[in-house]
C-alpha positions, 0 to 999 in steps of 0.5 A, a space after each residue: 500500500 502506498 504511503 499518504 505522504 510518500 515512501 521514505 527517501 534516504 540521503 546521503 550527507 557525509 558518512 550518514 545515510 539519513 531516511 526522511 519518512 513523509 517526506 510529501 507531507 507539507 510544512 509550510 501552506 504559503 508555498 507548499 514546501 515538504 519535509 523533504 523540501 526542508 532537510 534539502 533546504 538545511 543541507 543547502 546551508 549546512 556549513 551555516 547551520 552547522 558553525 551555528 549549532 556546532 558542539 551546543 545543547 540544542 533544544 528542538 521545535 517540532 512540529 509532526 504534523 508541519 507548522 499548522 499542527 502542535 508545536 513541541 518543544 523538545 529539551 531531551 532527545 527524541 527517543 529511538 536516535 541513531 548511537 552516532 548522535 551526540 549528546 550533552 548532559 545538562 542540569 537544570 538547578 530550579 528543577 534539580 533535573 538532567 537532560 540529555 539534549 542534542 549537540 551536533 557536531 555533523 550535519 547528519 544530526 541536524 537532517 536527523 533532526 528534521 526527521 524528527 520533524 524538527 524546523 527550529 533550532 534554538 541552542 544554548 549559547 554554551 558548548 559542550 566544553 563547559 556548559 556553565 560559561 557562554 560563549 556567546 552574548 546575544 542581542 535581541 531587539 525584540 519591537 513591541 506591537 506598535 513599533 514599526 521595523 524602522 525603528 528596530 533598524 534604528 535600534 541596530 544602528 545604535 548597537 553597532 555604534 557602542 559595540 564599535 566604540 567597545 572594539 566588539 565585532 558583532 554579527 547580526 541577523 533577521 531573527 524571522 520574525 519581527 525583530 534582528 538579533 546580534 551574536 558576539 562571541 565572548 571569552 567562556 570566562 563567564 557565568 550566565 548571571 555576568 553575562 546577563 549584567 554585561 548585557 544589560 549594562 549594554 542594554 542601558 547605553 543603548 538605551 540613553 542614547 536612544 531614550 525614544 525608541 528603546 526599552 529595558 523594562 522586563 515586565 511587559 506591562 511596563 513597556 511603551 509599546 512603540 519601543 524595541 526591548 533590548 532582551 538581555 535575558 536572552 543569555 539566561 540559562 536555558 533561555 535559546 532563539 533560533 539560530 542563525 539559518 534555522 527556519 521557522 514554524 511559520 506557514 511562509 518558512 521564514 529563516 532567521 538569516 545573517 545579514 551584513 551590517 549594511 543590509 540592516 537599513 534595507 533587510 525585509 525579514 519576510 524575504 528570508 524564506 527556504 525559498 530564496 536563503 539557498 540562493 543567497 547562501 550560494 552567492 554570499 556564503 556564510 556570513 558569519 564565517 568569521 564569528 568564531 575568530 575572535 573571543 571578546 571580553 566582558 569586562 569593560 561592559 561588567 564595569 558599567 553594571 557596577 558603575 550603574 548599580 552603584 548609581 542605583 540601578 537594579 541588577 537583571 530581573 531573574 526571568 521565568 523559566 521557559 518552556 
C-alpha cells in the first residue's frame, strides 16, 4: 500500500545515510514546501547551520504534523536516535533535573533532526566544553506591537555604534520574525548571571542614547509599546532563539538569516524564506564565517553594571523559566 505522504527517501550527507519518512507531507501552506523540501533546504546551508549549532545543547521545535499542527518543544532527545548522535548532559538547578539534549557536531544530526520533524533550532549559547560559561552574548531587539521595523533598524544602528566604540565585532541577523538579533562571541570566562549584567549594562547605553525608541523594562506591562526591548535575558540559562539559518514554524518558512551590517537599513525579514536563503547562501556564503575568530571580553561592559548599580540601578530581573 502506498504511503499518504510518500515512501521514505534516504540521503546521503557525509558518512550518514539519513531516511526522511513523509517526506510529501507539507510544512509550510504559503508555498507548499515538504519535509523533504526542508532537510534539502538545511543541507543547502549546512556549513551555516552547522558553525551555528556546532558542539551546543540544542533544544528542538517540532512540529509532526508541519507548522499548522502542535508545536513541541523538545529539551531531551527524541527517543529511538541513531548511537552516532551526540549528546550533552545538562542540569537544570530550579528543577534539580538532567537532560540529555542534542549537540551536533555533523550535519547528519541536524537532517536527523528534521526527521524528527524538527524546523527550529534554538541552542544554548554554551558548548559542550563547559556548559556553565557562554560563549556567546546575544542581542535581541525584540519591537513591541506598535513599533514599526524602522525603528528596530534604528535600534541596530545604535548597537553597532557602542559595540564599535567597545572594539566588539558583532554579527547580526533577521531573527524571522519581527525583530534582528546580534551574536558576539565572548571569552567562556563567564557565568550566565555576568553575562546577563554585561548585557544589560549594554542594554542601558543603548538605551540613553536612544531614550525614544528603546526599552529595558522586563515586565511587559511596563513597556511603551512603540519601543524595541533590548532582551538581555536572552543569555539566561536555558533561555535559546533560533539560530542563525534555522527556519521557522511559520506557514511562509521564514529563516532567521545573517545579514551584513549594511543590509540592516534595507533587510525585509519576510524575504528570508527556504525559498530564496539557498540562493543567497550560494552567492554570499556564510556570513558569519568569521564569528568564531575572535573571543571578546566582558569586562569593560561588567564595569558599567557596577558603575550603574552603584548609581542605583537594579541588577537583571531573574526571568521565568521557559518552556
Amino acid at each position: 500500500m502506498a504511503k499518504e505522504h510518500g515512501a521514505d527517501v534516504h540521503l546521503s550527507v557525509g558518512e550518514r545515510e539519513v531516511r526522511i519518512s513523509s517526506p510529501e507531507r507539507i510544512y509550510f501552506p504559503a508555498r507548499g514546501e515538504t519535509k523533504l523540501d526542508l532537510a534539502h533546504y538545511y543541507l543547502s546551508v549546512g556549513e551555516g547551520i552547522l558553525r551555528a549549532l556546532r558542539e551546543r545543547p540544542t533544544m528542538l521545535h517540532r512540529f509532526p504534523k508541519g507548522v499548522s499542527g502542535t508545536k513541541v518543544h523538545q529539551k531531551r532527545l527524541p527517543k529511538g536516535a541513531p548511537d552516532w548522535v551526540s549528546t550533552v548532559r545538562l542540569h537544570f538547578p530550579r528543577y534539580d533535573l538532567h537532560a540529555d539534549e542534542l549537540c551536533p557536531t555533523h550535519l547528519a544530526e541536524i537532517i536527523w533532526a528534521v526527521q524528527m520533524s524538527t524546523v527550529e533550532l534554538h541552542p544554548w549559547n554554551v558548548r559542550s566544553a563547559d556548559v556553565d560559561r557562554p560563549d556567546e552574548w546575544r542581542i535581541d531587539l525584540d519591537p513591541m506591537p506598535d513599533a514599526p521595523f524602522a525603528r528596530v533598524r534604528r535600534v541596530a544602528g545604535v548597537c553597532r555604534e557602542v559595540l564599535d566604540e567597545l572594539g566588539i565585532v558583532g554579527y547580526p541577523k533577521t531573527s524571522g520574525g519581527s525583530g534582528l538579533h546580534v551574536y558576539v562571541r565572548i571569552a567562556p570566562r563567564w557565568e550566565f548571571t555576568d553575562v546577563r549584567r554585561a548585557a544589560l549594562a549594554f542594554a542601558r547605553e543603548v538605551q540613553r542614547r536612544a531614550p525614544q525608541d528603546v526599552t529595558t523594562q522586563w515586565w511587559r506591562k511596563d513597556r511603551d509599546p512603540a519601543t524595541v526591548f533590548v532582551d538581555y535575558n536572552q543569555n539566561a540559562r536555558d533561555h535559546t532563539i533560533a539560530a542563525a539559518y534555522s527556519v521557522r514554524g511559520n506557514a511562509e518558512g521564514t529563516v532567521s538569516t545573517p545579514v551584513t551590517w549594511d543590509e540592516v537599513a534595507d533587510v525585509q525579514p519576510g524575504d528570508c524564506t527556504i525559498a530564496t536563503v539557498p540562493e543567497r547562501f550560494a552567492r554570499l556564503g556564510d556570513l558569519h564565517a568569521t564569528i568564531d575568530d575572535v573571543a571578546h571580553d566582558l569586562t569593560p561592559l561588567l564595569e558599567w553594571a557596577e558603575r550603574d548599580e552603584a548609581e542605583g540601578a537594579q541588577p537583571p530581573v531573574e526571568p521565568r523559566a521557559p518552556h
